[in-house]
Residue, then its C-alpha position, 0 to 999 in steps of 0.5 A: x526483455x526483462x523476465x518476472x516470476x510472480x510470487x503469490x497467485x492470489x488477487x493482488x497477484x493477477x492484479x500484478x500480473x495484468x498491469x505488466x501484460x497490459x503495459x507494453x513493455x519488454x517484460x514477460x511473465x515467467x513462471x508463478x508460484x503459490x502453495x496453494x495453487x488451485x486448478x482455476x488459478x493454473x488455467x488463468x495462468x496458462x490463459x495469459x502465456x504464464x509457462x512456469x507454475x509451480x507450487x514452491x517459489x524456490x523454482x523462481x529464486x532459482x531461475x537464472x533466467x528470472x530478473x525479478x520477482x513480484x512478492x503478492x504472497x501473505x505478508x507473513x512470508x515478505x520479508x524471508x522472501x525478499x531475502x531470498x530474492x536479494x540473495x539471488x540478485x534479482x529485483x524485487x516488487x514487495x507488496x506492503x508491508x514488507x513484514x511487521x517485526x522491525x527487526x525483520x524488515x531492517x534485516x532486508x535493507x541490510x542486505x541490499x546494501x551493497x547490492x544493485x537490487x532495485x527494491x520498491x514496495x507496493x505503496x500504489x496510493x503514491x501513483x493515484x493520478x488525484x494524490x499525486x495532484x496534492x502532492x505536486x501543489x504541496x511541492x511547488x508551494x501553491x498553499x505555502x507551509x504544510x499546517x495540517x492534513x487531513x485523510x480520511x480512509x475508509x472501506x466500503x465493508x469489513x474484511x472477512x474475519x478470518x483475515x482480520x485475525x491474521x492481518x497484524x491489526x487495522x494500523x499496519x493493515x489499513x492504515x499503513x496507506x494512510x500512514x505512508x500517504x502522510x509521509x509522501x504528501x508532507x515529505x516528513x516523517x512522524x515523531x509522534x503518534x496518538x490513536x484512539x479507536x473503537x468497535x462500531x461496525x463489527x463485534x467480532x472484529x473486537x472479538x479478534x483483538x482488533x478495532x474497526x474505527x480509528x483517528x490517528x493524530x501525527x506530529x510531523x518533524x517539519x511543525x505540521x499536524x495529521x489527522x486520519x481517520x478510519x472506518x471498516x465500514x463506510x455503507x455509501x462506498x469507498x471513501x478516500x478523501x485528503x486535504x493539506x491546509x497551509x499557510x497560504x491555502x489549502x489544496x483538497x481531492x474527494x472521491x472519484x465517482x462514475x461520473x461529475x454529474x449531478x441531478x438537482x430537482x424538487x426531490x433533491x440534489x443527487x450525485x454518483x456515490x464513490x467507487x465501491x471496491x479499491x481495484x475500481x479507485x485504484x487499478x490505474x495506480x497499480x498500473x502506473x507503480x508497476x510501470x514505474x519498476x520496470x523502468x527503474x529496471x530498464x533505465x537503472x533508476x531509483x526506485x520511487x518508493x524504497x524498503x525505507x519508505x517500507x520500514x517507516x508507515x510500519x514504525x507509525x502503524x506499530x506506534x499507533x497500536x501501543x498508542x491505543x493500547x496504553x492511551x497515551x502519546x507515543x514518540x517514533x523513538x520507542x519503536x525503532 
């Protein structure tokens, strides 16, 4: 039986916290904690058999009994906890990004070095049953050498304000996935980054310091090209596109929708709009990274996404802000 304590009781923590209580495996849900611990939040907790909760994570890191630990809480505290969580020997479940500072982020792949830590970051788009669909006919060649590809990213409304202020920025927020997803498809890394954005959706997002529409153009190591483009504000729902165009064809996914079915008469030809929220397009793919820690637990196993496959969609991220900040082509180089 594999015991795990849950930092963070926020949405993406319950989110956690269903898919292990869901999967069947040996694992039990410890002990949570969050600093800001409200009343309905300790009666969730209570309602799905979670014994330990506790304001301070400190109670969890302390745990003996406590085999690893999922970090959900804000990504300001990432990094430190990893830290902790490392030191205590426990395996760790990060949520992205591990942090925005470059320096903070390689202090936590130092210290697992040496260690047996299994350390995985929660880049769930990797699990996402169309995207691994892409990435397998990439792998096998079926379109021949990677010439460009394309993500197109955008949600279905702006987040709260508040949020904006403190999420780092729309590169190492939302792109991130973006960024990630084009390592993961190409299996290569960026060397160089151009961004262009603007406020189109939401002035105060530009009254934030940020900006809420973008195209990134990437060159890649291995000679292809990537192109992102994203939007805060898409009105017809969630809309999360890829196609790779190569040498010998190209392979492509669109959004996942209610249903395929399509209604064609004299007023027009009418089909379901994308899924609306990122846990109705996603919930399997959380389930499915959640899985695939426990079994690198279970089986000792790599972990399919690393603190590396952590620190690099961050490098992209951070050289995409500089790159719209001073208009110009950014190299990875500058960056690390």
């Amino acid at each position: 039986m594999i015991n795990i304590g849950i930092i963070g009781a926020g949405r993406i923590g319950k989110v956690h916290a269903k898919s292990i209580l869901t999967s069947g495996a040996p694992v039990r849900i410890k002990a949570i904690a969050d600093p800001y611990l409200t009343a309905d939040t300790e009666a969730w907790a209570r309602s799905v058999g979670i014994e330990g909760i506790h304001l301070d994570h400190g109670n969890i890191i302390d745990d003996t009994e406590i085999d690893a630990v999922l970090i959900c809480s804000s990504t300001d505290t990432h990094s430190a906890i990893s830290l902790d969580a490392i030191g205590a020997g426990k395996h760790v479940f990060c949520e992205k990004p591990i942090d925005f500072d470059v320096l903070a982020i390689n202090k936590v792949i130092k210290a697992l070095e040496g260690t047996d830590v299994k350390y995985q970051v929660g880049f769930n788009r990797r699990f996402d049953h169309n995207f691994r669909a892409v990435k397998d006919a990439v792998a096998k060649g079926s379109i021949g050498t990677p010439h460009i590809l394309k993500i197109t990213s955008r949600d279905p409304e702006p987040p709260p304000i508040e949020y904006v202020k403190v999420s780092g920025g729309i590169f190492v927020d939302m792109t991130i996935h973006d960024f990630d997803m084009v390592r993961y498809l190409l299996g290569s890394d960026a060397v160089e980054v151009f961004a262009a954005g603007a406020v189109l959706c939401d002035p105060a997002i530009g009254e934030a310091g940020d900006v809420d529409t973008a195209v990134v153009t990437l060159k890649m190591a291995n000679g292809a090209i990537a192109v992102i483009d994203n939007s805060r504000k898409a009105v017809y729902g969630y809309d999360q596109r890829v196609e790779v165009f190569g040498s010998k064809g190209a392979v492509s996914v669109s959004n996942d929708t209610l249903s395929s079915a399509v209604v064609s008469n004299a007023e027009g030809v009418i089909s379901e709009k994308p899924l609306h929220f990122f846990l109705e397009r996603y919930m399997k793919s959380y389930q499915d990274e959640m899985t695939s820690f426990i079994n690198a637990i279970t089986n000792d196993l790599q972990v399919e996404v690393n603190a590396i496959d952590g620190l690099k969609p961050v490098l992209m991220g951070l050289a995409a802000k500089k790159s719209l900040a001073e208009n110009r082509p950014v190299s990875i180089k500058e960056i690390i």
